[in-house]
C-alpha positions as CSV (number, residue, x, y, z in Angstrom):
1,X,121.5,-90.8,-47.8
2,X,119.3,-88.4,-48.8
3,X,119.9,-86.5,-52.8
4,X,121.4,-83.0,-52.2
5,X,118.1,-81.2,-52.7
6,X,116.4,-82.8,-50.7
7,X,118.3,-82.7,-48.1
8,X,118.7,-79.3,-48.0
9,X,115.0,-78.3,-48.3
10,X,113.9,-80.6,-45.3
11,X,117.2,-79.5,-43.3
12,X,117.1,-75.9,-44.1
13,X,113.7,-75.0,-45.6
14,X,113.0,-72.6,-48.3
15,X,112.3,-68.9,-47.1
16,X,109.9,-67.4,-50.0
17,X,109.2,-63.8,-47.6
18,X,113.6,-63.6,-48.8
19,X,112.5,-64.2,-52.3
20,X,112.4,-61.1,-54.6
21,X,112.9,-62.0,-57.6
22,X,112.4,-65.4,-59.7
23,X,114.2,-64.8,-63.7
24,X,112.9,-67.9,-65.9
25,X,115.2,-68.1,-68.9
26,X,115.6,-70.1,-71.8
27,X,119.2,-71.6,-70.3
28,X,119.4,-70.6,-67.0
29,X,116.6,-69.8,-63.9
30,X,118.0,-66.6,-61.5
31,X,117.2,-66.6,-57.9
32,X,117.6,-62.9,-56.1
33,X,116.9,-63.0,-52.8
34,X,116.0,-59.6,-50.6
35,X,119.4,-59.1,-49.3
36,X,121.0,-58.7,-53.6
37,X,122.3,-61.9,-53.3
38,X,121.9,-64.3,-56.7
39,X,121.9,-67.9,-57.2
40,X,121.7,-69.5,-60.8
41,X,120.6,-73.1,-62.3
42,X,120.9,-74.3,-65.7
43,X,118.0,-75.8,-67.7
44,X,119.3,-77.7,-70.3
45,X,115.9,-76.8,-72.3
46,X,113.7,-78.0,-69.5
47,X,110.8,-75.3,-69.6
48,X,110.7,-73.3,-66.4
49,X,107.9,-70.8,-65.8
50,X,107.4,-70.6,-62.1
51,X,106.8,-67.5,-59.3
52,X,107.4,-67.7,-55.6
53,X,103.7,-69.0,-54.8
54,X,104.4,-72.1,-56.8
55,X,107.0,-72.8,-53.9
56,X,104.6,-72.8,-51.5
57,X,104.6,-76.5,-51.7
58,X,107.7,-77.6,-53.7
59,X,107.3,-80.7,-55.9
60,X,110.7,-82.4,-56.0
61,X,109.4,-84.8,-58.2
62,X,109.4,-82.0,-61.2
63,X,112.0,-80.7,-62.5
64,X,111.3,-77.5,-63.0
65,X,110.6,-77.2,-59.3
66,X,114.1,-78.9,-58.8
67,X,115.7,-75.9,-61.2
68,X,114.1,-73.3,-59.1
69,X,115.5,-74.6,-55.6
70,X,118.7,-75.2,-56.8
71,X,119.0,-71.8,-57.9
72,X,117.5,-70.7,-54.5
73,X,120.4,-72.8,-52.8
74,X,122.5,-71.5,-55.1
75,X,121.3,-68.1,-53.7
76,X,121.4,-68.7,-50.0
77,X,124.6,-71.1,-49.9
78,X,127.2,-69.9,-52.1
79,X,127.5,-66.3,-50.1
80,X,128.1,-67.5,-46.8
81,X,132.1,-68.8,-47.5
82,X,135.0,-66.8,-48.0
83,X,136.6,-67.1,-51.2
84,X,140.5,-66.6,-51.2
85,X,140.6,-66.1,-54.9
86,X,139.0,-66.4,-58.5
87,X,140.3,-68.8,-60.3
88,X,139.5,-71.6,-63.1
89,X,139.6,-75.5,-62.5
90,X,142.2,-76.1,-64.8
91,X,144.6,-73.5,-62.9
92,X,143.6,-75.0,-59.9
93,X,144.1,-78.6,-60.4
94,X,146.8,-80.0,-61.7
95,X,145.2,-83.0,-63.4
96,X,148.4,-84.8,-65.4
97,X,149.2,-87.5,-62.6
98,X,145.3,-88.8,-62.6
99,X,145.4,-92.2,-64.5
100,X,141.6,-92.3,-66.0
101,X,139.5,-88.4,-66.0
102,X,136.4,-88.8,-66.9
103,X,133.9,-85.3,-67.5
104,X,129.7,-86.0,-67.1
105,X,128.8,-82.4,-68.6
106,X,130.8,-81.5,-71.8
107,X,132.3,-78.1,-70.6
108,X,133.9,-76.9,-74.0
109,X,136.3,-74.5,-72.9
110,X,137.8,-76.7,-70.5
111,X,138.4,-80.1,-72.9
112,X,140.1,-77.2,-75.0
113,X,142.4,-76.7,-72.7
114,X,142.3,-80.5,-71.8
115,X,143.6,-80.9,-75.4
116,X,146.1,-78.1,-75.4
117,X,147.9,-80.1,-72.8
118,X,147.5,-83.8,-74.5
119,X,145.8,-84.8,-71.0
120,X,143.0,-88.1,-71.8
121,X,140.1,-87.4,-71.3
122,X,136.4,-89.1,-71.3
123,X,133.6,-87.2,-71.7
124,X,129.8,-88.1,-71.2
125,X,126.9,-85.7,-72.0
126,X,123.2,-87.3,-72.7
127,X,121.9,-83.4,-73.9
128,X,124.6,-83.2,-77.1
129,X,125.8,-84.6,-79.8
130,X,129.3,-84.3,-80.4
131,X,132.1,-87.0,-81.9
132,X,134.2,-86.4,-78.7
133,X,131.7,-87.9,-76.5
134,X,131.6,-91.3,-75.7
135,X,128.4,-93.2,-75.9
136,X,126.2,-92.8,-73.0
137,X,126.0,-96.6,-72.0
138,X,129.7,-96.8,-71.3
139,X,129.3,-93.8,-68.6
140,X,128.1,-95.8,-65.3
141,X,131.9,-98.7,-66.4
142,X,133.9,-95.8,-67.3
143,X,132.9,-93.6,-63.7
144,X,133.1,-96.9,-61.7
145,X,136.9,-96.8,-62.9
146,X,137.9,-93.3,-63.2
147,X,140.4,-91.6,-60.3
148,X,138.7,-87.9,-61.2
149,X,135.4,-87.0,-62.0
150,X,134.7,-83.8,-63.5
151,X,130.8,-83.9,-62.8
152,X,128.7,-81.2,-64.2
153,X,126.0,-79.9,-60.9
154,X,123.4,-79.8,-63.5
155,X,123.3,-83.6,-62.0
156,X,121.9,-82.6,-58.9
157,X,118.5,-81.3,-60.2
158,X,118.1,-84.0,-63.2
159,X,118.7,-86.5,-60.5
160,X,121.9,-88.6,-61.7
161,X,124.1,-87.3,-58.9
162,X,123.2,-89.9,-56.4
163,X,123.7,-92.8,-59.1
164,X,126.8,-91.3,-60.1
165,X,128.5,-90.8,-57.1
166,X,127.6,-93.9,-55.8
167,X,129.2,-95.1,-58.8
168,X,132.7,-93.9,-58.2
169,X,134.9,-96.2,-56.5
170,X,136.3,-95.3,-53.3
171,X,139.7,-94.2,-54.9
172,X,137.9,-91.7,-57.1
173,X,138.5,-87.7,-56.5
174,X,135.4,-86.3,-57.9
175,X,135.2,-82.3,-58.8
176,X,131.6,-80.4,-59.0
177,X,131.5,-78.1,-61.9
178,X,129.5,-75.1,-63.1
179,X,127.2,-72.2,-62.2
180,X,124.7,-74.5,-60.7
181,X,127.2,-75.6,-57.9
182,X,125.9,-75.3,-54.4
183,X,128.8,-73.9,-52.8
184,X,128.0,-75.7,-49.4
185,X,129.8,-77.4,-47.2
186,X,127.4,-80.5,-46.5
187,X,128.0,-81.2,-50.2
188,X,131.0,-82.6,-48.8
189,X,128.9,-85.4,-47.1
190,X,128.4,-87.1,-50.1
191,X,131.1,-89.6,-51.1
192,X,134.5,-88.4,-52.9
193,X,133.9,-85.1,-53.2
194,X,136.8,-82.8,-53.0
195,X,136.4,-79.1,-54.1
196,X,133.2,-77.5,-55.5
197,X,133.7,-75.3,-58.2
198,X,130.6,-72.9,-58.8
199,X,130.3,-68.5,-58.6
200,X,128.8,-66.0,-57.4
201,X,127.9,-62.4,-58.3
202,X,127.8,-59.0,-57.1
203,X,125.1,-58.2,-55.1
204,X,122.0,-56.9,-57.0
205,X,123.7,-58.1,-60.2
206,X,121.0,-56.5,-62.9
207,X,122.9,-57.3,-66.1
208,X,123.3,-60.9,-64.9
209,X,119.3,-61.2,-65.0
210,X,118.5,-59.2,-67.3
211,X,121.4,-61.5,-69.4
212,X,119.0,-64.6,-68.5
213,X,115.9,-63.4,-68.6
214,X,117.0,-62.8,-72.6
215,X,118.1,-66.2,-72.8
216,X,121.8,-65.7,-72.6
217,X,124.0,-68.7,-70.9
218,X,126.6,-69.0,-69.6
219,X,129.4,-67.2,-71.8
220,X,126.7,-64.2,-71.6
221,X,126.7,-63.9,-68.4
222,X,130.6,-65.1,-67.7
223,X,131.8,-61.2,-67.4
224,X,129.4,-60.5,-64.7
225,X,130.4,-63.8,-62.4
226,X,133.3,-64.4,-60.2
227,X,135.0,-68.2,-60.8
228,X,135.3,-69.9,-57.3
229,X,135.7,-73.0,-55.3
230,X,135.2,-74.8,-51.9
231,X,137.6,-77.4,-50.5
232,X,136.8,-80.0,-48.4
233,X,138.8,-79.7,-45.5
């Protein structure tokens, strides 16, 4: 099977006449199309300085061209579902019977509340140091024997999602996680996973680029961005 991006650019294309804006940030790249919607990618301090004629023959062998069309999918994708509510993954899930949780992505905010609630947890992130994480060569064991994975979608650009997933055993519930989440429904192709949990933004959403083309993250731009997720039904 095909990784997620590439997949969707041969299956779907890439319309750059829908493109109107392209915000290169420090942390994040913006997508606006045409219509006011925006999509959003992380960098993690990958350099991205591209425009639209740089698409005119994607490279999915760099990553900076990876960042810029998962921000475009981000875009085109995560507008066309209807969202019932906005709502965070910890509210959502209720993740005290899972034996083994491991997290790829170390989403502060959410081991907090992790911790609050004495719930295990195993957490893997090759882009920071931090005593909580465990060492990077125990992630491939540790996923292989998880039943929940909390997998950061940075993984689909940097290429580890397909090694990852194909890591989890078949009993595995895995969870996508983060502004970078294609909210699309042949995500749910790939193995074990259950709900996508990315955002979107109001239409037009100014302060949201203007927040990223300063170099602002995600808790800058967190007020302007609606939580939400996509089940796999």
């Amino acid at each position: 099977m095909q990784e997620p991006l590439s997949y969707l650019f041969e299956k779907h294309g890439i319309d750059l006449q829908n493109i109107k804006h392209i915000v290169c940030g420090e942390k994040y790249v913006a997508v606006q199309l045409k219509n006011g919607h925006v999509g959003v990618c992380a960098t993690l301090n990958h350099y991205v300085n591209i425009d639209v004629r740089d698409l005119r023959f994607p490279d999915l062998n760099k990553i900076p061209h990876r960042i810029v069309l998962n921000a475009y999918f981000n875009a085109a994708c995560n507008y066309q579902n209807t969202y019932d509510t906005s709502i965070d993954i910890f509210d959502k899930m209720d993740f005290k019977p899972f034996r083994k949780i491991v997290m790829v992505g170390y989403f502060r905010s959410l081991v907090e509340k992790f911790e609050r609630e004495n719930i295990p947890l195993t957490i893997f992130d090759k882009f920071e140091e931090d005593p909580k994480l465990t060492d990077m060569q125990q992630q491939i064991k540790d996923v292989s024997d998880c039943d929940a994975l909390i997998l950061t979608s940075t993984s689909v650009f940097n290429n580890t999602f397909m090694e990852l997933v194909s890591a989890a055993n078949e009993n595995c519930n895995i969870f996508m996680l983060g502004p970078s989440t294609i909210l699309h429904k042949e995500m749910f192709q790939y193995k074990n996973i259950k709900i996508l949990f990315g955002s979107v933004f109001e239409k037009d959403d100014i302060m949201a680029l203007k927040v990223i083309q300063a170099g602002g993250g995600t808790k800058q731009f967190m007020p302007f961005m609606k939580k939400v997720f996509l089940h796999n039904e």
